[in-house]
N, C-alpha and C positions, 0 to 999 in steps of 0.2 A: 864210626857208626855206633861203637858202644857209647862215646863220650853222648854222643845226642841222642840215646835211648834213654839213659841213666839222667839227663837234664830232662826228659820229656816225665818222665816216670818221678822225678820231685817235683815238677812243677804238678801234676795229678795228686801225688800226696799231699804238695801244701794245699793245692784247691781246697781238696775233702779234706782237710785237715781245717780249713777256714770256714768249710758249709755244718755251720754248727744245727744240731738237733732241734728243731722248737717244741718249747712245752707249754701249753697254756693252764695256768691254774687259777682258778675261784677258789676267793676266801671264803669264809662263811660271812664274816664282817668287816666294817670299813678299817683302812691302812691301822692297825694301833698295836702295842708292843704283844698281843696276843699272838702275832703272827710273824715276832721279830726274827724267831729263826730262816724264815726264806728270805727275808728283805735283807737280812745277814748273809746270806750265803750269796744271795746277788752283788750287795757292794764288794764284800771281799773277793767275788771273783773265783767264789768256789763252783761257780754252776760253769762259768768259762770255762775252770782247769778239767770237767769233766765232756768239754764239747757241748755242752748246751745254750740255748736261746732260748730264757724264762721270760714268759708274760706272766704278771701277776695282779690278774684282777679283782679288784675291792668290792667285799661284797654291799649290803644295806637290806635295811630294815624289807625292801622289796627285790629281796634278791634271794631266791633260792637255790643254791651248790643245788641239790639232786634236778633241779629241773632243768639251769645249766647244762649241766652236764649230757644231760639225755639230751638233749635238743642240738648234742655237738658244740657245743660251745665253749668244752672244758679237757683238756687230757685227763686229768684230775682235780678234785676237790677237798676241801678239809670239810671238815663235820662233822658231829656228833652222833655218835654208835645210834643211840635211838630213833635218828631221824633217815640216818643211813639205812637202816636195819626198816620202818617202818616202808620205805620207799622202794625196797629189795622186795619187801612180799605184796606189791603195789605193782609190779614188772621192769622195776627199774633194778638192774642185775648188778648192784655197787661189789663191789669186793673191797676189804679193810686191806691194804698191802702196806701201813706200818702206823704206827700208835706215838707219835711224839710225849704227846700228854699222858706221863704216868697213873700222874695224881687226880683228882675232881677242884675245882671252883667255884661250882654251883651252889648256894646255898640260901638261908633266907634269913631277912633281919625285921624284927619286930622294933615296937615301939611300946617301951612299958609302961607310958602312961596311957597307953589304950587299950589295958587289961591285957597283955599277953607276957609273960617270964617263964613258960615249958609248952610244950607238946598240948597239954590237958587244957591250956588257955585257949587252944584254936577254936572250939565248936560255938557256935554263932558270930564268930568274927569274918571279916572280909580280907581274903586273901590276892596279893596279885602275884599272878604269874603270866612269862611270858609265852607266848604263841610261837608260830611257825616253825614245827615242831620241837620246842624249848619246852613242851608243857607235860611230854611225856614222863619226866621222873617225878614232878611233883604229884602226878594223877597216881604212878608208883607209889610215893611216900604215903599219901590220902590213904591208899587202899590198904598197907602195912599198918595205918594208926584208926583202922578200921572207919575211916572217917568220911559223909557222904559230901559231894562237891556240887549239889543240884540245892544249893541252898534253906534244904530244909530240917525243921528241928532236929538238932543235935549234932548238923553238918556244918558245914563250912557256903563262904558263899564266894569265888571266882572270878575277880576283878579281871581283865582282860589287861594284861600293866602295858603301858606303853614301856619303849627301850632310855627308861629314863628313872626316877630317885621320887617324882615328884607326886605319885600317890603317898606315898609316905609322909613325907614332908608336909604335904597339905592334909592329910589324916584323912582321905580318900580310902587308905587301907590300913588296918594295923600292919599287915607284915608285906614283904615285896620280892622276889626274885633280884637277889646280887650276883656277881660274879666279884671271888676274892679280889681278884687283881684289878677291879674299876669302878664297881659301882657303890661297893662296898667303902669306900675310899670318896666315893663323892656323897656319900650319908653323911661323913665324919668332917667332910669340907662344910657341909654344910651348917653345922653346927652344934649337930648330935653328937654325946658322947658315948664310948663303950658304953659306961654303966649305966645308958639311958635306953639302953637294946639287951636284947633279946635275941643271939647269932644262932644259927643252926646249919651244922655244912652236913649235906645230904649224905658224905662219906660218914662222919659219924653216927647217922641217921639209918645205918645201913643200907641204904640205896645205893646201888653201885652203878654209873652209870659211867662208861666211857666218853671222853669230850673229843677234844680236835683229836681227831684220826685222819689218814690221807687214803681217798676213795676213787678207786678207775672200776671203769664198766668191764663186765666179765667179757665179754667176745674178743675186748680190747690185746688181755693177758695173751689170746690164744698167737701173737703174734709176736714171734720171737725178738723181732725189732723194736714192738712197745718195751716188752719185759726189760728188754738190753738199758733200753733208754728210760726205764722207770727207777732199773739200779741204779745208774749214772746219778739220776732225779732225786733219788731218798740218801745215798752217799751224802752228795752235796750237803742236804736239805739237815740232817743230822748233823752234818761238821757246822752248819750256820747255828743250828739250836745250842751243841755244845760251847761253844766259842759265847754267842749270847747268854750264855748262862755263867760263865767264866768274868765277861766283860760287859756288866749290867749297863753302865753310863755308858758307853759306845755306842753299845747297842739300842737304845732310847734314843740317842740321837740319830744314827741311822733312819731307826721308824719315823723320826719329824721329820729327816731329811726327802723321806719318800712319800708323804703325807702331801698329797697336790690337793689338799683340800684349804690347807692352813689352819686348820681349825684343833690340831694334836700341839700342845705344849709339851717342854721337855721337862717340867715339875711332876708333871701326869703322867708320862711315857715313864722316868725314872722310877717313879713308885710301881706303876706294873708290871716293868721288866723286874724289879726285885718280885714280885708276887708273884708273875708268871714262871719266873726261874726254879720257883718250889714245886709246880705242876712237871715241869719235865723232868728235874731231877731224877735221879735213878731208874732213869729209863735209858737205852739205849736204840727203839724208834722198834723194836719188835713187839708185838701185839702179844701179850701174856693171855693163852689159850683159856686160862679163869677168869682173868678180867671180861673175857668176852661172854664166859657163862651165867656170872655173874649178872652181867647188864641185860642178858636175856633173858635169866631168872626174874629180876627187876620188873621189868615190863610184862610179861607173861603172868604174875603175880598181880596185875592192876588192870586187865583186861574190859573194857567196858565202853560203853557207847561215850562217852566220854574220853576216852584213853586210848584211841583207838590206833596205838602206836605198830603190835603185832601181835595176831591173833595164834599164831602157832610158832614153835622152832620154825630159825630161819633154816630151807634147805638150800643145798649146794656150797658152792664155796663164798661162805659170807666174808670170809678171811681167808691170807694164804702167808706163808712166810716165803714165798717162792724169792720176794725181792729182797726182804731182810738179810735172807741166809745169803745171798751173795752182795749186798752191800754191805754189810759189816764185815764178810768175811777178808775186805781188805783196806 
């Protein structure tokens, strides 16, 4: 009777040992080396060794993480603090539960033969920037260089940029919304050279604005089984960032390998995952309590019918290290 308790009782352990967790995550954007740390932590099997089932769905240009999410269709999201944060005082209750991204990306590249080389070049020029909620730091930086964005004397005038190079390129805009690691890289493909630009990274700009962050709904935390299964989630998700950051070409391959669109090269992937790997460095996936002040300083500083990212501190828990402190702690 013991031999066939003790057989009943493993075969119950290996079950629930087999009935792995599901987690569904939205990216912000489509499969590409910005997001190589989860697609790294999937191939190698780090989400397995923590008993999980990751969905990892690609976002696009018509794909919003916060609305996702609310509408149940995400455990979690990646996203950028300002849009997160604008969507929280909106009634969408995100909470920040770990910060991959140290560093910013964001930035903006002129074109000096259409009169811009500083800051003082912008007023009567056409700037593009991007929308759905991308347009929050730039409305920040405006308001820091005292500068008005409703196109009139002395201000700026706000190209609505498509997710593309090619207002620039075609001189639609002197200057345009990059992202270090992509777009920036497809100016220079194109045939522009450094010293034919005009770079500007919002970090040096003093803008500080938080990027990919990882976002779950607050009612969600109050369940000791999410939280369980979010530490498992951010554990993993951190060993795939660092490892990608260790193992730049693997990991560009990887993200082609999971690219069911075909449309990601690994010349492209390579050059991001080096550029992306300078964003997460020195971080270790916990949310530095000033960087979040900062980013809210930011936005709260450019407040306006225009910018209408957050009108007041966020209240409640915009942030928590509940999951950090115990996934790093082993």
């Amino acid at each position: 009777m013991r031999f066939l308790m003790a057989g009943a009782l493993a075969v119950v352990s290996a079950g629930a040992a087999w009935a792995a967790d599901p987690v569904t995550m939205q990216l912000k954007w489509v499969t590409q080396a910005q997001f190589a740390g989860y697609y790294v932590a999937e191939a190698k099997g780090f989400y397995d060794e923590e008993n999980l089932d990751v969905t990892i769905l690609p976002g696009g240009p018509d794909i919003a993480p916060e609305q996702v999410i609310a509408g149940g269709g995400a455990d979690v999201i990646t996203t950028w603090m300002p849009a997160a944060l604008a969507a929280r005082e909106r009634g969408v209750a995100l909470v920040n539960i770990a910060q991959p991204f140290k560093n910013q990306g964001l930035s903006f590249v002129c074109r000096k033969d259409m009169g811009v080389a500083a800051t003082a070049d912008f007023p009567g020029k056409t700037l593009g920037v991007w929308f759905f909620g991308n347009e929050y730091p730039f409305y920040a930086w405006m308001a820091k260089l005292g500068l008005a964005t409703d196109g009139s004397a002395g201000g700026v005038t706000v190209l609505k940029q498509a997710f593309d190079v090619e207002a620039l390129l075609n001189g639609q805009a002197a200057c345009i919304s990059v992202m270090t690691y992509n777009e920036y890289g497809q100016v220079l493909d194109a045939g522009l050279k450094p010293e034919d630009l005009a770079f500007f990274s919002y970090a040096d700009q003093g803008v500080k604005v938080m990027e990919d962050g990882l976002y779950v709904l607050e009612a969600n935390l109050a369940d000791p089984a999410f939280q369980d299964k979010m530490v498992r989630f951010v554990r993993a998700t951190m060993r795939g960032w660092k490892y990608a950051e260790a193992n730049p070409a693997e990991a560009a391959q990887i993200v082609v390998d999971a690219d069911q669109t075909g449309l990601q090269t690994i010349e492209h992937q390579t050059y991001m995952m080096g550029e992306v790997a300078k964003l997460t460095a020195g971080g270790n996936g916990a949310l530095d309590p000033a960087d979040f002040d900062a980013t809210v300083a930011a936005l709260l500083a450019a407040v306006s019918p225009e910018n209408p990212a957050i009108t007041k501190a966020p209240e409640g828990m915009a942030w928590t290290h509940m999951i950090t402190d115990k996934a790093l702690a082993q």
